[in-house]
C-alpha positions as CSV (number, residue, x, y, z in Angstrom):
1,X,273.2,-128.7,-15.0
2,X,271.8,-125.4,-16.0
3,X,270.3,-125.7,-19.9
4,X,270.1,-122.3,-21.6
5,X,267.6,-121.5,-24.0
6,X,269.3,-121.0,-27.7
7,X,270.4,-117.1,-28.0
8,X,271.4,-116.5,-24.4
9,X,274.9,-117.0,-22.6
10,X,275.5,-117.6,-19.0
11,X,274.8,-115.0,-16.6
12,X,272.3,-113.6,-19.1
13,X,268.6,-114.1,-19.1
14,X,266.4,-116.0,-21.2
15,X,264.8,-113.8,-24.0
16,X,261.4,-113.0,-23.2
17,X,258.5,-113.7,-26.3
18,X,256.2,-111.1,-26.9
19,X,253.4,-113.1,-25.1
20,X,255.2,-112.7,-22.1
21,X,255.9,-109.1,-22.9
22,X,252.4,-108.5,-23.3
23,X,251.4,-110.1,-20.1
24,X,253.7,-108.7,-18.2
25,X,252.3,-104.8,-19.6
26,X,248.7,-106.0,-18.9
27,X,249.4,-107.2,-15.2
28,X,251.6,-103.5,-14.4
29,X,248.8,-101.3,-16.4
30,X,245.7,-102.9,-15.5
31,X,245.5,-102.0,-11.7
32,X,246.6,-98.4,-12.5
33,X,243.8,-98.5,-14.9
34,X,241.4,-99.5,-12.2
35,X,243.1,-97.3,-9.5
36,X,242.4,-94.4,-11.7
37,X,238.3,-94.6,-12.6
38,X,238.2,-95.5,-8.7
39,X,239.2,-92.0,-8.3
40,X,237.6,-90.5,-10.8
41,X,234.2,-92.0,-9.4
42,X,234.8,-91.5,-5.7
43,X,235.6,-87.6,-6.5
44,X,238.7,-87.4,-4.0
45,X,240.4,-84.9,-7.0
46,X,237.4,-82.5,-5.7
47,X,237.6,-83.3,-2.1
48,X,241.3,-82.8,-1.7
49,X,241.1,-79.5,-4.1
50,X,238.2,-78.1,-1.2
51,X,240.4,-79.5,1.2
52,X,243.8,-77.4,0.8
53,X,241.5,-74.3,-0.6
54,X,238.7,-73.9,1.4
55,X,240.1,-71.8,4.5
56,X,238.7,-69.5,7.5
57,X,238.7,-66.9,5.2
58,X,236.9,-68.1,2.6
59,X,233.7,-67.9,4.4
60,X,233.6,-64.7,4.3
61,X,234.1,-64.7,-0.1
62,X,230.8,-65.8,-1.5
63,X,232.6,-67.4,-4.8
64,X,234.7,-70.0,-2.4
65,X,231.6,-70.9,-0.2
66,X,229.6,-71.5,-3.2
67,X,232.9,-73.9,-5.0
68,X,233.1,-75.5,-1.4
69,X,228.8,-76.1,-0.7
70,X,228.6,-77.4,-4.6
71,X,231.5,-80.4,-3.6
72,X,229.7,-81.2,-0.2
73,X,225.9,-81.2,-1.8
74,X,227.4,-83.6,-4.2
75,X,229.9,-85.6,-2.0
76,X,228.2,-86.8,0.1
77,X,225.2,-87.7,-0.8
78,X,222.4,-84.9,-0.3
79,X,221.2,-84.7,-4.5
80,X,222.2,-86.9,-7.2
81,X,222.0,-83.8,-9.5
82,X,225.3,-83.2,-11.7
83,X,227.8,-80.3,-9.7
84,X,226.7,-78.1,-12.6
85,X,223.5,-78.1,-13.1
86,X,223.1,-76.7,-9.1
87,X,222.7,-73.3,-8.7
88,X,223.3,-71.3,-5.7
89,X,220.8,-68.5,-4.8
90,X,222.6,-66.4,-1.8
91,X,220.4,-64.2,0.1
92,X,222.8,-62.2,2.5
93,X,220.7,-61.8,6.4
94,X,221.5,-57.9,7.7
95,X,224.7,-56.2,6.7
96,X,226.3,-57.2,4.0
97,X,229.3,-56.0,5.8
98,X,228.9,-57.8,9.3
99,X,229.6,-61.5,9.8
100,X,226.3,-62.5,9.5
101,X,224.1,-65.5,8.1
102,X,223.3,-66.0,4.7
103,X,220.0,-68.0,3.2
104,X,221.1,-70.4,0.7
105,X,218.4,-71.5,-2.2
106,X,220.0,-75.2,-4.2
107,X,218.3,-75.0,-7.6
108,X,218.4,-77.5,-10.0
109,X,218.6,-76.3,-13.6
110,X,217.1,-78.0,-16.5
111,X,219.4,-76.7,-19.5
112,X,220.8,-78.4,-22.8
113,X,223.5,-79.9,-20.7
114,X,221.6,-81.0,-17.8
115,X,218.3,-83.1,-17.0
116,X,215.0,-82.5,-18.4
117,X,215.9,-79.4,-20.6
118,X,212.6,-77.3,-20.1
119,X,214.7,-74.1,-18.8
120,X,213.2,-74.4,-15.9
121,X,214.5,-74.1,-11.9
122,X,213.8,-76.6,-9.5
123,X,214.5,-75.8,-5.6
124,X,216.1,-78.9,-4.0
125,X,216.1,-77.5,-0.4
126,X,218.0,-74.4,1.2
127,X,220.7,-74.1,3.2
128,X,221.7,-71.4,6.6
129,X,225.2,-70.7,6.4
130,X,226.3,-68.7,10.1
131,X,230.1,-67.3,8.7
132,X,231.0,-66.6,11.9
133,X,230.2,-69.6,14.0
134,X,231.3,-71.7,10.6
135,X,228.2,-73.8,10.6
136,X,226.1,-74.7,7.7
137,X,222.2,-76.0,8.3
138,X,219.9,-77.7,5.4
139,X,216.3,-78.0,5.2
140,X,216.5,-81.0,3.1
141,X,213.9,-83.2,3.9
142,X,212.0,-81.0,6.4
143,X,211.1,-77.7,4.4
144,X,211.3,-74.7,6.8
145,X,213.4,-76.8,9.9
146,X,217.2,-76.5,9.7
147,X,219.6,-79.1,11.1
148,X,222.9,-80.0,10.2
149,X,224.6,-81.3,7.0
150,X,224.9,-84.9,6.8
């Protein structure tokens, strides 16, 4: 014999108290909460925004190659420095015109907004950037010897 709590008929479910609404809320909105600073801390918004922008193109624009090398530095791993504090020095190798490389100064500012605020500029390392071949080197770690990102 079935027993039905008071309030409900047969073929209807047993009211639910608010503890068990509240429960129920926490168990649905707690992982999403989770989910959600996990990508916010693993910068995947950033990645995938690089990702479907970044094209053969752009490394011929300076502004793109300068969004895309500020989300590498700080993806994955090669300065701890906040994406805006870097700034990107771009000293263009022969014509402007021609496919050719371009030296890359990473600066670190020091302004209200970012560490140490002395005004000062602080250069992390430099990078090679061939446009045609679509290779980037870094000196980071060994000043004047270029290898490949990390």
């Amino acid at each position: 014999m079935i027993r039905l709590r008071s309030g409900s008929t047969p073929g209807q479910r047993p009211k639910r108290t608010l503890r068990q609404h509240v429960v129920r809320r926490l168990l649905m909105v707690l992982p999403l909460i989770a989910l959600s600073l996990y990508v916010a801390k693993s910068k995947l918004p950033e990645k995938l925004v690089d990702h479907y922008t970044f094209n053969d193109m752009s490394w011929f624009n300076d502004s793109a190659l300068i969004q895309h090398l500020r989300t590498v530095v700080t993806s994955n791993g090669m300065t701890d420095v906040p994406a805006n504090c870097l700034l990107f020095i771009v000293n263009v190798v022969g014509d402007e015109n021609v496919a050719g490389t371009a030296n890359i100064d990473v600066m670190e500012k020091h302004s209200k907004s970012c560490p140490k605020p002395d005004g000062s500029l602080t250069k992390l390392f430099a990078l090679q950037v061939h446009r045609a071949a679509r290779q980037i080197l870094t000196d980071q770690g060994s000043p004047g010897t270029f290898h490949p990102l990390p």
